[in-house]
Each structure stands twice: as structure tokens, then as C-alpha cells.
N, C-alpha and C positions, 0 to 999 in steps of 0.2 A: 885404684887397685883393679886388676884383671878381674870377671866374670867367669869363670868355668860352670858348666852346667852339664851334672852328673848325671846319665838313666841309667839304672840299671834296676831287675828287680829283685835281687836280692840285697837286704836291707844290709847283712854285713861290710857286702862290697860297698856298698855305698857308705856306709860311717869308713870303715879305711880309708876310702879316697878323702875324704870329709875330713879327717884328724891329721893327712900327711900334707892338705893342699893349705887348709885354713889358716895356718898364721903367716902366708906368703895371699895367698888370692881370698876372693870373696868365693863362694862356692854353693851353688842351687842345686841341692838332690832331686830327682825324680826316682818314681818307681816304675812307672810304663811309659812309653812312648805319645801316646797319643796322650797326656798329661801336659809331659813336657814340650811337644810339638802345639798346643795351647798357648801354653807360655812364651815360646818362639816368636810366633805369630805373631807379636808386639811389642815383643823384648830383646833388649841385645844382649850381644854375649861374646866371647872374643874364643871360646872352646868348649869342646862339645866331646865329651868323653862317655862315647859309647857302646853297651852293652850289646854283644853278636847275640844272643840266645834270650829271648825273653816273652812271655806268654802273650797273644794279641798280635800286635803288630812287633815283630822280630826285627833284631836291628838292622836288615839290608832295608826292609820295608820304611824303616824310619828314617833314615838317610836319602833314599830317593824321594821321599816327601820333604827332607829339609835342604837337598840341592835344588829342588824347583822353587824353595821357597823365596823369597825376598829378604827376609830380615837375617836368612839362613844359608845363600847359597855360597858364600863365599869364607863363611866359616869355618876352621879348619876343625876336622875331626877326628878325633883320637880314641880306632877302634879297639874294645877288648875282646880274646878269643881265647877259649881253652887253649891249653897247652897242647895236647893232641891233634888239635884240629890245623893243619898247615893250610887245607883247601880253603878256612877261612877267612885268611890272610892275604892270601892274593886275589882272593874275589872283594874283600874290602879295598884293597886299593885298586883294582881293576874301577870300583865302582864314585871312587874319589877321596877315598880316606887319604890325612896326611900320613897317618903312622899306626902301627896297631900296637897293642901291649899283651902280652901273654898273663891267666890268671895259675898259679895264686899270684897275685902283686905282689910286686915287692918294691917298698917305698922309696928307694934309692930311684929306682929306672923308674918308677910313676912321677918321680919330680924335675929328673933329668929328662924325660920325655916331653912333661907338660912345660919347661921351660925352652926346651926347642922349637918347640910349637909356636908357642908366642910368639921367639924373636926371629921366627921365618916370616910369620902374618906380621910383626912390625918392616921386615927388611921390605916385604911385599909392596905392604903399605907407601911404608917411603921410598920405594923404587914408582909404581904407581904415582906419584904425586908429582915425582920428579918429570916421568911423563907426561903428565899432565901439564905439569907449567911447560913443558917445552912444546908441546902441541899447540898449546893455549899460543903460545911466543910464535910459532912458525905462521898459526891460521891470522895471526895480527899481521904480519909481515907480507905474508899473502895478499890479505886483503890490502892494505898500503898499496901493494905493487897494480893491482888490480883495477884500484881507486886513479893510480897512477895515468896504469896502460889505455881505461876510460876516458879520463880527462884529455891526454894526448889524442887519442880516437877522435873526441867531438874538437879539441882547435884544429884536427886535418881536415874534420869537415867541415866546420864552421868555414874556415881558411877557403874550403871549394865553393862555400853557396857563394862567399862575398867576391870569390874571383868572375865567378857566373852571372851579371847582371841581370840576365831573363828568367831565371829560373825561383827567384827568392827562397821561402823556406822548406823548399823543395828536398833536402838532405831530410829534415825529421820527419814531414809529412810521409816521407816513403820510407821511413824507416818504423814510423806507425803500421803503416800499409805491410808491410815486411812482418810486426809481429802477430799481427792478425792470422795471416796465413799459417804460418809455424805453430803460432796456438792449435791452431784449426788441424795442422797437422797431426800435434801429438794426439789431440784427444780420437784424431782418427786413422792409428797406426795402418799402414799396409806395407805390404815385404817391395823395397828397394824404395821406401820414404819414412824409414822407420829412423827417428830422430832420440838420441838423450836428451837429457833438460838441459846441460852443457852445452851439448855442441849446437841447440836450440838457441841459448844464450849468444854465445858464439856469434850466429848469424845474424841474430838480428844485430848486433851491438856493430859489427864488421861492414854490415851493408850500410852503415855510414858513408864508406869508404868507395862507395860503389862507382864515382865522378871522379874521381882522389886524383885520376890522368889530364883533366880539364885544367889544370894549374899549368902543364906545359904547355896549351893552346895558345895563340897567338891572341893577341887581343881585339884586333882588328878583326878576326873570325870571331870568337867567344862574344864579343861586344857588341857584335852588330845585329841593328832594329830590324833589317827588312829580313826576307828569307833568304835561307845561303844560296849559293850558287852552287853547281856539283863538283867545285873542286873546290871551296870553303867544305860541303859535307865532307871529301875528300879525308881535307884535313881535322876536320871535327871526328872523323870518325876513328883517327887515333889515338881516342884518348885510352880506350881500352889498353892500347901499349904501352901507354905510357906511365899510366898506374899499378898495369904489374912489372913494369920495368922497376919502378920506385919501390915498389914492396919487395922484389926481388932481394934487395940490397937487406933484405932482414927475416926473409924466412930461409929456416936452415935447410940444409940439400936432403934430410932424411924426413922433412914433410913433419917433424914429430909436432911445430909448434901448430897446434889445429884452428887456433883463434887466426894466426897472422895468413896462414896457408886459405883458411874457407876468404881472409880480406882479400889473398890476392884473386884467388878464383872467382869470385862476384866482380873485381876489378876487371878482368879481364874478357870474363864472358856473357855479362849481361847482357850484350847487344846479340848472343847468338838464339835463332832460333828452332822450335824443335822439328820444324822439315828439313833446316841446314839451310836455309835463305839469307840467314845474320851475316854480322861482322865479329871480329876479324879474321877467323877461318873458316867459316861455314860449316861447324861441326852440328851434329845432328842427336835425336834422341837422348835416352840414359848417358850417350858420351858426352854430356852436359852436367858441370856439377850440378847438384840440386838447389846448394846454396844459390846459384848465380838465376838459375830457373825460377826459382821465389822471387828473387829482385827482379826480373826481367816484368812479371807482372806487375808487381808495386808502382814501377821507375815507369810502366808505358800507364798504368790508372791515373797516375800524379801529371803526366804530361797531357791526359786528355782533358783532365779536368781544370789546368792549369790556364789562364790566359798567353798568350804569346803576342810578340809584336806582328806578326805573319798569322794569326790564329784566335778565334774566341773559344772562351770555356765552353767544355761541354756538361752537359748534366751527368749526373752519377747514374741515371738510368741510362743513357746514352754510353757513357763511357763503358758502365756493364756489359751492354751488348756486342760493342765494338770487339771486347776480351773476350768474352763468351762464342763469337763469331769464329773467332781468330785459334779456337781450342782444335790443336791438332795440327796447325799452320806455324805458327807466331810459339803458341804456346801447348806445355805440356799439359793435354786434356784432366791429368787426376789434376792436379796444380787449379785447375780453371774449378771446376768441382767444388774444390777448399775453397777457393777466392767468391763462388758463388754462395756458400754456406755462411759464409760472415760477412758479404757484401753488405750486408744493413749497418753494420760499423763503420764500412769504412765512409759514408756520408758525414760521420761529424768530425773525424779527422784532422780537416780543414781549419774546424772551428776551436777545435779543442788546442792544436799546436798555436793560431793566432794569440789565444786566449793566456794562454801559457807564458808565451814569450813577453805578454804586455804587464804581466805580471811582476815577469822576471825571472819564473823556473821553469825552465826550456822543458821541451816535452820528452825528448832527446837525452 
């Protein structure tokens, strides 16, 4: 059985309402507000049949205490008002009442009123719920796809490290290297690197993809032990084309998909630098997406510290400096900043994707 719960303080009104409601609902009289607004505080109640005129706290006052309330805000309430007073009518529902009742009552429309009330807060309800399970239903469906688009993401990389024979786990290691930065970014906002936690997402999870063009390389170039020659770099250095040629084929022409769109951009421009010295078109500055500017540091830390057949590792202090050097040249100086602020993480890196992988859960 429904809860109604009566203030008012005059006692008459309150047995009327009490003698018309009671063999239909349960029904809680009060005589002032801040009585009943006690009772609230810890009790439910499915209506709230309120007295405009009452000594202490007056019922606009009580109403704006029981819409901030918790157990209260969403309670529908059924205000009363002299018959004379029309101003206080529409200041009740200005202030969120569902419906007001004129006094003297009369029992007919107090029980046609208080049974519309209910089956709005019932329709409320079960419209609400129905929401809910289909939110509940879409954020599953999401996530699925999500889970999907993920998985897809690491076999394209996976797919690049094992085409790459010199490079080994060179796809997560700098995809570590990648979230460090971004991290380091958000918590140090500035205007034109100002990142969501999405499109932060986004990047890192994308710069997977950052080699994605190294599958069209011939193998005889991609394969080979000694150092290239300058028309092997030649053609190595297409790979940028070639991975946003691939990606092309799936991002739509209005840019809106921002996960595939920031893949192709990393695909495509990490080799450039911020004097304009890079490949493939020697673009220069901010005309460099940012996403592609974060990978370009990760992708050149991962290669200094990396063994090569043509090359020995270098130490992480060494590779530091080399990046550090290179700030304003190679790379975007705030970008070098960020990279030097978390630079003590990225030392176990290394250790941590080996670790991972021998495991069995990729770090990636």
C-alpha cells in the first residue's frame, strides 16, 4: 500500500485528508515541517501532500529542503493553497510541485488528485527502468564492440611486430612509452595539448598501429641484418603510405570516427619532424597532429634503446639525452618536457612488457 505523508498544521485538515485517504493508502500526518522533514530524512514515501501556509518553516521553505533532499527529491508533491491565493499556485509549480489542491477540500478531487499523482510517479518509474535497461543493453553492446575493435587493434599489431624481424616487442614497449606521455600530459594541461581521457584513450590504444605500413615492405628490405642502403631506406621509408593508405579504406570522409582518424594520423606522420626535416612531407610544427608528435618520441626512445643488427643499445640515460638534444629539432620541445618528467618510468618498460609476455598477459 502507497505512503502519503500529510503536513499541515492545522489539525482539522489533517484528519480530512486522514479519513478520505486511509482505507485506499497508509497515511503519516505531520503538523510542521521540520517534524516531517525528520521523518523524510530516513523514510520513504511515495507523496507528499503539502501545506502552503504554516507557522516556522512555510511550505515553499519545506519543499526546497525536501527537493535537495535524497530520500525526497524525486517525490512528487501535492501542494495545498487557499482558494484566494492564485500567486500561490504557480509559485508552487514554478518551484516543482506536481499538482496543487485548492482548501476547503473536497474529498472527491483530494482522492482523484492523489490517485493521479501516484500513477504519473508509477508511469515515471516504469518509463525510467525501461531506460535504464536499454542503457544498461546499449553500454554492454558498446563495450562488446570495443572489446572487439581492441582485439582487432593488437592482431594488426601483433601481425606488424612478427612481420618486422629486427624490431621484436617493439609495438608494446612503445605503446607503454606512448601512455606515459599522455598520462604526463593530462595531469599537465596547457592550451593546444589539452587532451579528454577518451581521445587520451584513443591514442594510446591507436599507436599500436603506428608500423601498420611495414606489412607492405618487401622482405628482402624489412628482413635484412646488415644496414640499409639509401634506396632500401628509400623504400622503408614508405611505410608511412602505406598505413594510411590501409587505414584510409575505413575512416569515414567526415573525420567523425576519432579512434580510426588519430590511427591513421600516427600512421602516417610519425616520421615527421617539428623543424620539417621528417618524412613523408616534411610538415613542420603544430601542423603535426599531436597524436603522431607523442609516437614520434616513444617510436625514436624504443629504437635507441633497442639492439639492431647495424647498432648496440643504448642506456636510458643516453637515449634521454639524445631526445632531450633533439627538442626543438626532431621533436616538439613541450612533448620533450613531458617525456622528461616521467622519464624514470620509462626504464622498466622493457622489463615489465618481457615480463608480461612470459607470462602470458601482454602488456598491450
Amino acid at each position: 500500500m502507497s505512503l502519503i505523508v500529510t503536513i499541515d498544521d492545522d489539525p482539522i485538515i489533517l484528519n480530512t485528508i486522514l479519513n478520505v485517504l486511509r482505507p485506499y493508502y497508509t497515511v503519516r500526518p505531520f503538523s510542521s515541517g521540520a517534524t516531517a522533514i525528520r521523518f523524510l530524512s530516513s523514510n520513504h514515501t511515495d507523496l507528499i501532500i503539502l501545506d502552503c501556509s504554516m507557522p516556522g518553516l512555510d511550505g515553499f521553505e519545506v519543499m526546497e529542503i525536501l527537493r535537495d533532499g535524497k530520500m525526497t527529491c524525486r517525490v512528487p508533491i501535492l501542494f495545498l493553497t487557499a482558494l484566494e491565493n492564485g500567486d500561490n499556485e504557480v509559485l508552487a509549480l514554478e518551484k516543482g510541485a506536481g499538482d496543487y489542491l485548492r482548501k476547503p477540500i473536497k474529498p472527491e478531487v483530494l482522492l482523484s488528485r492523489v490517485r493521479l499523482q501516484l500513477e504519473l510517479q508509477r508511469y515515471r518509474n516504469h518509463m525510467e527502468s525501461l531506460v535504464e535497461a536499454k542503457t544498461k543493453s546499449i553500454l554492454e553492446a558498446y563495450d562488446q564492440l570495443r572489446l572487439r575493435e581492441q582485439s582487432i587493434v593488437s592482431i594488426l599489431a601483433k601481425a606488424t611486430d612478427m612481420r618486422d624481424n629486427n624490431t621484436g616487442d617493439h609495438i608494446r614497449r612503445t605503446t607503454e612509452f606512448v601512455r606515459l606521455i599522455v598520462e604526463e600530459l593530462l595531469s599537465n594541461p596547457k592550451e593546444g595539448y589539452i587532451l579528454s581521457r577518451q581521445q587520451a584513450d584513443y591514442i594510446i590504444e591507436s599507436s599500436k598501429l603506428h608500423d601498420l605500413g611495414k606489412i607492405a615492405i618487401p622482405d628482402r628490405v624489412l628482413g635484412k641484418l646488415e644496414k640499409l642502403t639509401d634506396d632500401e631506406f628509400e623504400i622503408i621509408k614508405q611505410h608511412p603510405l602505406h598505413g594510411a593508405e590501409f587505414l584510409d579504406e575505413f575512416v569515414d570522409t567526415e573525420g567523425n570516427d576519432f579512434f580510426l582518424t588519430t590511427a591513421r594520423d600516427i600512421a602516417l606522420y610519425h616520421h615527421e619532424k617539428w623543424d620539417g626535416t621528417g618524412y613523408p612531407f616534411g610538415l613542420s610544427g603544430a601542423k603535426l597532429p599531436l597524436s603522431a608528435r607523442i609516437v614520434a618520441i616513444a617510436d625514436v626512445y624504443d629504437a635507441l634503446i633497442s639492439e639492431r643488427p647495424y647498432k648496440s643499445a643504448f642506456s636510458h640515460e643516453k637515449s634521454l639525452s639524445i631526445i632531450t638534444g633533439d627538442s626543438g629539432r626532431h621533436f616538439d620541445p613541450y612533448l620533450v618536457m613531458c617525456f622528461q618528467n616521467c622519464s624514470d618510468y620509462f626504464r622498466d618498460i622493457p622489463r615489465l612488457v618481457t615480463r608480461n609476455k612470459t607470462s602470458g598477459n601482454y602488456y598491450v
